[in-house]
C-alpha positions as CSV (number, residue, x, y, z in Angstrom):
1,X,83.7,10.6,-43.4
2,X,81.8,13.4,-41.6
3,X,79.0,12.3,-39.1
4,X,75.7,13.0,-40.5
5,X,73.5,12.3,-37.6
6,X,72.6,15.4,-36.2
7,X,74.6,16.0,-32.4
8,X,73.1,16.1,-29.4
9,X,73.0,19.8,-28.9
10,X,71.6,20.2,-32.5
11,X,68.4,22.6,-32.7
12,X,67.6,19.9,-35.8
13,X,68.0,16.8,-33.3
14,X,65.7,18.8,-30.8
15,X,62.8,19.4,-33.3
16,X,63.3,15.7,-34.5
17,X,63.2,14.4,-30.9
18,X,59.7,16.6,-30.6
19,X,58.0,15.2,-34.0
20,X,59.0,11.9,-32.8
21,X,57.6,12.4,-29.6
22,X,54.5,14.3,-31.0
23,X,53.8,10.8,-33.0
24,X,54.6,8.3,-30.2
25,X,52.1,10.4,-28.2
26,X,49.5,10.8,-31.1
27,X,49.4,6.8,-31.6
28,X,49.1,6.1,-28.2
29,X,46.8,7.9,-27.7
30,X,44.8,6.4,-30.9
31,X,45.2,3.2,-29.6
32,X,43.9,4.1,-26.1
33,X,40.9,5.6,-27.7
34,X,40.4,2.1,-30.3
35,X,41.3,0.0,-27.3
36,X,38.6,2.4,-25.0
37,X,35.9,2.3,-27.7
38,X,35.8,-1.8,-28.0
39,X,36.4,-1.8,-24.4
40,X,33.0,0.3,-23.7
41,X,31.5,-1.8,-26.4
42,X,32.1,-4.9,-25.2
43,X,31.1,-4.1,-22.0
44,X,27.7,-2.6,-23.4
45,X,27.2,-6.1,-25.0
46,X,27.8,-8.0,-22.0
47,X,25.2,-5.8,-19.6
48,X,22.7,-6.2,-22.7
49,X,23.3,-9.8,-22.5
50,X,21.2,-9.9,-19.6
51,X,18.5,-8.7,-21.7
52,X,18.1,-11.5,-23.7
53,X,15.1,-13.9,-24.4
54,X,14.6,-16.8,-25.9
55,X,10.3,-15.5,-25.9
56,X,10.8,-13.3,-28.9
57,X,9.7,-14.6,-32.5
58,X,12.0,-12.1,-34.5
59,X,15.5,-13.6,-35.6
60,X,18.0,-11.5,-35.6
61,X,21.3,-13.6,-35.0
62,X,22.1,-13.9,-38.7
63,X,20.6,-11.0,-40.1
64,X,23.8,-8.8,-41.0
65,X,23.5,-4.9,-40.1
66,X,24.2,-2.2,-42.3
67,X,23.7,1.5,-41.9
68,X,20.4,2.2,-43.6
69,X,19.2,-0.4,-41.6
70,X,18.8,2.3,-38.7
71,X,16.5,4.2,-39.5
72,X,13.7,1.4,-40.6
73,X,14.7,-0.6,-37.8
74,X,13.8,1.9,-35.5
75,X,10.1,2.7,-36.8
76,X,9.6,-0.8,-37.0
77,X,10.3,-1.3,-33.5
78,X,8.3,1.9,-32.3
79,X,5.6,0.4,-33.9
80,X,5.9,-2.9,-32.1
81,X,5.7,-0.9,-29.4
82,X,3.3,1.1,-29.5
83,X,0.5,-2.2,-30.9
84,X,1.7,-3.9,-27.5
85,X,4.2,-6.2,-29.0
86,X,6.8,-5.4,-26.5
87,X,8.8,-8.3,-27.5
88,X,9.3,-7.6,-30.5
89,X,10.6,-4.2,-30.2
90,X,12.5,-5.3,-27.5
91,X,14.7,-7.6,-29.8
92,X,15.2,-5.1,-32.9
93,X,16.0,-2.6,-30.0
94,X,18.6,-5.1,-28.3
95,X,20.2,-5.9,-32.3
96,X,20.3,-2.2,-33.1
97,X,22.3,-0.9,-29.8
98,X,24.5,-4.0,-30.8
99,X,25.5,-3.3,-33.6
100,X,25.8,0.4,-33.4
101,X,29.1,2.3,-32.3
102,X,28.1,5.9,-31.5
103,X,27.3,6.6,-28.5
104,X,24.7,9.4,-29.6
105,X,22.2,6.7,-31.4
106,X,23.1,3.9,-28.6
107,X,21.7,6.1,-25.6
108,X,18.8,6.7,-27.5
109,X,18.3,3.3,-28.4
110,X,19.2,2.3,-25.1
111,X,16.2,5.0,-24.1
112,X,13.7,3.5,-26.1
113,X,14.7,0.2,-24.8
114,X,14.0,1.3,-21.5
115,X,10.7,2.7,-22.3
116,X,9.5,-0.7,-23.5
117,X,10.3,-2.5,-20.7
118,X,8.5,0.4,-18.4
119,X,5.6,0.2,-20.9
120,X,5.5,-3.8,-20.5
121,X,5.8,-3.9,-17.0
122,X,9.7,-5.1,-16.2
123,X,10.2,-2.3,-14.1
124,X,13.4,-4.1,-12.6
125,X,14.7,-4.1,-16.4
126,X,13.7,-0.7,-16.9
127,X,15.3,0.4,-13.9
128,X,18.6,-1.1,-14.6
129,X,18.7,0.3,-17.9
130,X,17.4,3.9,-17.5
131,X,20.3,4.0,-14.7
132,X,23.0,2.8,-17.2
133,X,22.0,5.4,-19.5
134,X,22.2,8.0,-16.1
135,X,26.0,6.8,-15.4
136,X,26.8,8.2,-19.1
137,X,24.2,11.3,-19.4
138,X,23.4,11.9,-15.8
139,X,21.1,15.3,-16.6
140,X,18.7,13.4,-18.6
141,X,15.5,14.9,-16.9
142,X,13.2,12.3,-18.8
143,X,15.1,9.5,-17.7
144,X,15.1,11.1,-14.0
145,X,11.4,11.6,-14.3
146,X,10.7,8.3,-15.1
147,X,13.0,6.7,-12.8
148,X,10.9,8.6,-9.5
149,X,7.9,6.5,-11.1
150,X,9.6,3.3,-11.6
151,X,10.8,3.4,-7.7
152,X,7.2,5.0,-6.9
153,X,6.0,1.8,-8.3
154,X,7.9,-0.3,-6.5
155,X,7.2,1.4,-3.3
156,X,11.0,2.6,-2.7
157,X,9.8,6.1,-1.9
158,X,13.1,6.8,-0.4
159,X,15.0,6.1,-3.6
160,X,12.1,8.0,-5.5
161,X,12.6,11.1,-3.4
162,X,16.2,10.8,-4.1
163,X,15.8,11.8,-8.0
164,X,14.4,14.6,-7.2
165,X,17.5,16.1,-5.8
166,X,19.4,16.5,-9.7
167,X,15.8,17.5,-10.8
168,X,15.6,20.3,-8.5
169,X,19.8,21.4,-9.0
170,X,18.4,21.1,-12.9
171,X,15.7,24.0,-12.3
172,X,12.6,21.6,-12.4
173,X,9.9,22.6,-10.3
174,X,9.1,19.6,-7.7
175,X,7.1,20.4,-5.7
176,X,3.6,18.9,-6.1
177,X,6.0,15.5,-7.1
178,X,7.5,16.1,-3.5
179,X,4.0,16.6,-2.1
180,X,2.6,13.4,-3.7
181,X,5.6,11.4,-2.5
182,X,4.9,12.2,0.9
183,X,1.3,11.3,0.7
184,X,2.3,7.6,-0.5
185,X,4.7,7.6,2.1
186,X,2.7,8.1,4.8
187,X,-0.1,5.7,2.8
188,X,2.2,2.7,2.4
189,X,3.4,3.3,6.1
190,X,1.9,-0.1,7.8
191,X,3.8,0.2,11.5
192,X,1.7,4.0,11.6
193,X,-1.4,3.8,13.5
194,X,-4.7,4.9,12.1
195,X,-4.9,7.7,14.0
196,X,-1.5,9.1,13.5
197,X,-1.9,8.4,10.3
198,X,-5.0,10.4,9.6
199,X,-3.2,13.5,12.0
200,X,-0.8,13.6,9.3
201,X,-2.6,13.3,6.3
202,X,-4.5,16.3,7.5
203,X,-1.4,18.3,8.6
204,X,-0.2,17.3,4.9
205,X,-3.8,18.6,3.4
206,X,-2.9,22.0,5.0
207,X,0.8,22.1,3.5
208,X,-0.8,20.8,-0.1
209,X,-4.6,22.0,-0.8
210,X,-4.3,20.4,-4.3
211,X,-4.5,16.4,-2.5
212,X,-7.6,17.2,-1.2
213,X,-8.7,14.2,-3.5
214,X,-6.7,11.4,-2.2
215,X,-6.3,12.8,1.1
216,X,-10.0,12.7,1.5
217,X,-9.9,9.3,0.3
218,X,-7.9,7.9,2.7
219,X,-8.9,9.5,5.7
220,X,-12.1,8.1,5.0
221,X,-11.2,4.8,5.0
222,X,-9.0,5.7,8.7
223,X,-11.0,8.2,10.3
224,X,-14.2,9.2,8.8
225,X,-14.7,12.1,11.7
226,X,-11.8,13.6,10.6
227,X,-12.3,13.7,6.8
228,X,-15.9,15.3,7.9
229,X,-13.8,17.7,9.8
230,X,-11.8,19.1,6.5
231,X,-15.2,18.4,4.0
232,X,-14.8,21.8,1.7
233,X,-18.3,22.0,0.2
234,X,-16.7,24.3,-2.7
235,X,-14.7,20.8,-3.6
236,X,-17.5,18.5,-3.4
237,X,-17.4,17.3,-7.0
238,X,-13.6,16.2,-6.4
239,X,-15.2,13.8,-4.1
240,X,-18.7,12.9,-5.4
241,X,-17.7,9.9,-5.9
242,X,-16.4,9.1,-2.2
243,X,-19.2,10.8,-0.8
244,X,-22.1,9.0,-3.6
245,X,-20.2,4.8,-1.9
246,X,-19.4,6.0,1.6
247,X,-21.4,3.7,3.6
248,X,-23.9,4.5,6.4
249,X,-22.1,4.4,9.4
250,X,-19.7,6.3,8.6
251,X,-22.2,9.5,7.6
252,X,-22.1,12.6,10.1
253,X,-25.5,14.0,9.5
254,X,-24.9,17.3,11.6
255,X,-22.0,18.4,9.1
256,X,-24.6,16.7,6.4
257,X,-27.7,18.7,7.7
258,X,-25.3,21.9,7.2
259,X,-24.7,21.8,3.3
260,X,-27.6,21.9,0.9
261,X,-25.2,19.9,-1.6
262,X,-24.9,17.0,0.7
263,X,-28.4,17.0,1.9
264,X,-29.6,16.8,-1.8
265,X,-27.1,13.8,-2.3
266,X,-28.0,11.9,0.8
267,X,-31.9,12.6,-0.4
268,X,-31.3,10.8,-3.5
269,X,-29.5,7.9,-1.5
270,X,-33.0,7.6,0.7
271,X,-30.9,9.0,3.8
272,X,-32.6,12.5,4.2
273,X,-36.2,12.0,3.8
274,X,-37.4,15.5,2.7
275,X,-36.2,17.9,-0.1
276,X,-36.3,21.7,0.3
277,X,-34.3,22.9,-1.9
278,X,-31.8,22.1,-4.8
279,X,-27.9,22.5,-4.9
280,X,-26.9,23.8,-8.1
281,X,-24.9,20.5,-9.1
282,X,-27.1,19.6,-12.5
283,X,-26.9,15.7,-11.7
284,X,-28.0,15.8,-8.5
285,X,-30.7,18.2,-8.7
286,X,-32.1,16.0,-11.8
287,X,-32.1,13.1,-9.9
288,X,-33.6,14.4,-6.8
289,X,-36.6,16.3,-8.3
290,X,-37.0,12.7,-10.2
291,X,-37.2,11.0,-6.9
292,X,-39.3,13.9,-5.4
293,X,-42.1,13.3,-7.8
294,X,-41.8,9.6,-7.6
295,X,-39.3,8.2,-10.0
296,X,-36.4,6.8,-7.6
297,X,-34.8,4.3,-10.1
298,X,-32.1,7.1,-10.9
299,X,-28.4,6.2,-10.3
300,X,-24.8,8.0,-10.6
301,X,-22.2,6.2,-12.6
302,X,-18.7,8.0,-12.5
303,X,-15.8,8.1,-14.9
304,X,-12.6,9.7,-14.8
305,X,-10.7,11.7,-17.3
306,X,-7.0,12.8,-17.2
307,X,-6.8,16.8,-17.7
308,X,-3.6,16.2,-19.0
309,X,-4.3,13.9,-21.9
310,X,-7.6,13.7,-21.8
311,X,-7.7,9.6,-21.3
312,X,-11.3,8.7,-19.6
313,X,-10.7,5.7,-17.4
314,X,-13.5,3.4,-15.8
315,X,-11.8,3.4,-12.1
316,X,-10.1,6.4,-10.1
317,X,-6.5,7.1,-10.0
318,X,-4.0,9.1,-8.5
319,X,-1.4,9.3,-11.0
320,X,-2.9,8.9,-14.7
321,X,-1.9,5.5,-16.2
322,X,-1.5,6.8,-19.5
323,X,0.3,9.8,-19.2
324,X,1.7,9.5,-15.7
325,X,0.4,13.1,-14.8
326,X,-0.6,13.2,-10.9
327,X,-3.2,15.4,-9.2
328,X,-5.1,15.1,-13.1
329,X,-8.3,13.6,-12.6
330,X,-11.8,15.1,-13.5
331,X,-14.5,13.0,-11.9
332,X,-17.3,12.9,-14.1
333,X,-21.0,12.2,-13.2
334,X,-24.0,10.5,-15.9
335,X,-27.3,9.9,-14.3
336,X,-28.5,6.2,-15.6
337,X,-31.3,3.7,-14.5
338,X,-30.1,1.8,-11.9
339,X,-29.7,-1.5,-12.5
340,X,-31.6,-3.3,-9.3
């Protein structure tokens, strides 16, 4: 009987040999990808195993998830969030990335996830998560962004000026973030003398004109003769504040006797004891032609508004709690009776 196997040297045996080869390869390769899939996922389920918490009120273990359960899910959660109930967005964020297998809808999840646990305070959780999510997508510039404040926060300037090295290869302009990162730096610096300190935060002034604010602020508290050194009368309502609390001893009444602005403030305050002329600052001028005609029950209360979102909060800031903006505040003035 004639052989019907195809020989060795057989252009049919050689194409055979490659389709055989072609589909050895092809399943292989599918199972690598099933095997890498439910490899990633199980690993996903065992870092957001350290998530969980036995504080949250929403059951989740036998609820059974489906696909059109995404999209409700998700809006129900946001909504948690954004009425306060952190833990509770927190859970139908942890069930969702769970039981979800694209990577696409997990990140994002795993984003949102993140932003909870910013927005509630567990910046260690927050951190941990936002760099997971940086391992898989590592030019996320919102996830960067809010990884400088998490480590700004948690007084790791170092690491904080460390994300700004991908921001800046990315094309984001970092400089004032640079600028304020050196200011807290030298801040938070507690083996720095006073003195050296207050050299450099005036040396840094020079460099960034736009921390005048904080700058002022803190040389105040250091060295009052030098933050009378660098006083910028053109920028006294960036400081009225500062200038309206700062107590006695540590007023400079020749560089006070030189600026009609600060003579009409420290009038009001009962440290100047004449008024010759007004300053052109509407609060002032209101309450010291009050107290020149006799009514000296007048008082400054401030506020301060974010010009970024427009948030008025009762206490200064240097980086806006709501919107995390920095150099943003507007000091804001109202004239009121005092209260003693």
């Amino acid at each position: 009987m004639e052989h019907i196997l195809p020989k060795y040297n057989d252009p049919l045996f050689s194409i055979l040999l490659i389709v055989g080869l072609g589909f050895v390869i092809a399943v292989t390769v599918y199972i690598w990808e099933v095997y890498s899939k439910q490899k990633e996922h199980n690993s996903l389920l065992n870092f957001l195993e350290k998530f969980e918490s036995s504080e949250c009120n929403i059951n989740t273990k036998d609820l059974i998830y489906e696909e059109h359960m995404l999209t409700p899910l998700s809006t129900l959660a946001k909504a948690f969030e954004h009425n306060g109930e952190y833990q509770k967005a927190i859970e139908i964020y942890l069930y969702l990335i769970k039981n979800i297998n694209e990577e696409l809808p997990q990140l994002e999840l795993m984003e949102h996830l993140g932003n909870t646990y910013f927005h509630a305070g567990f910046l260690e959780r927050a951190k941990t998560i936002y760099l997971d999510i940086l391992s898989k997508r590592p030019r996320s510039i919102y996830i960067l962004y809010s990884l400088e404040i998490i480590y700004e926060l948690m007084h790791d300037f170092n690491k904080a000026k460390e994300t700004l090295v991908p921001l800046k290869t990315m094309g984001e302009d970092t400089t004032s973030l640079e600028a304020f990162l050196e200011l807290e730096t030298l801040i938070s610096d507690k083996k720095m003398s006073k003195e050296d300190k207050s050299n450099k935060l005036v040396e840094l002034y020079k460099l960034y004109p736009s921390l005048y604010r904080p700058i002022m602020e803190q040389i105040f508290r250091n060295d009052h003769t030098k933050a009378w050194n660098i006083f910028d009368e053109n920028r006294i309502e960036d400081i009225l504040d500062i200038l309206w609390f700062l107590d006695n001893e540590k007023l400079d009444m020749n560089i006070i006797n030189t600026y009609e602005s600060l003579k009409v403030l420290y009038y009001i305050k009962g440290i100047e004891d004449t008024l010759s002329h007004t300053c052109g600052i509407f609060s002032l001028d209101m309450l010291a032609i009050a107290k020149n005609y006799g009514y000296d029950k007048g008082e400054l209360y401030f506020s301060y508004i974010c010009n970024n979102c427009r948030h008025t909060f009762p206490v200064s800031f240097k980086r806006c709690p709501n919107c995390k903006a920095i150099n943003s505040i507007k000091v804001e003035e109202q004239i009121a009776k005092a209260t003693t």
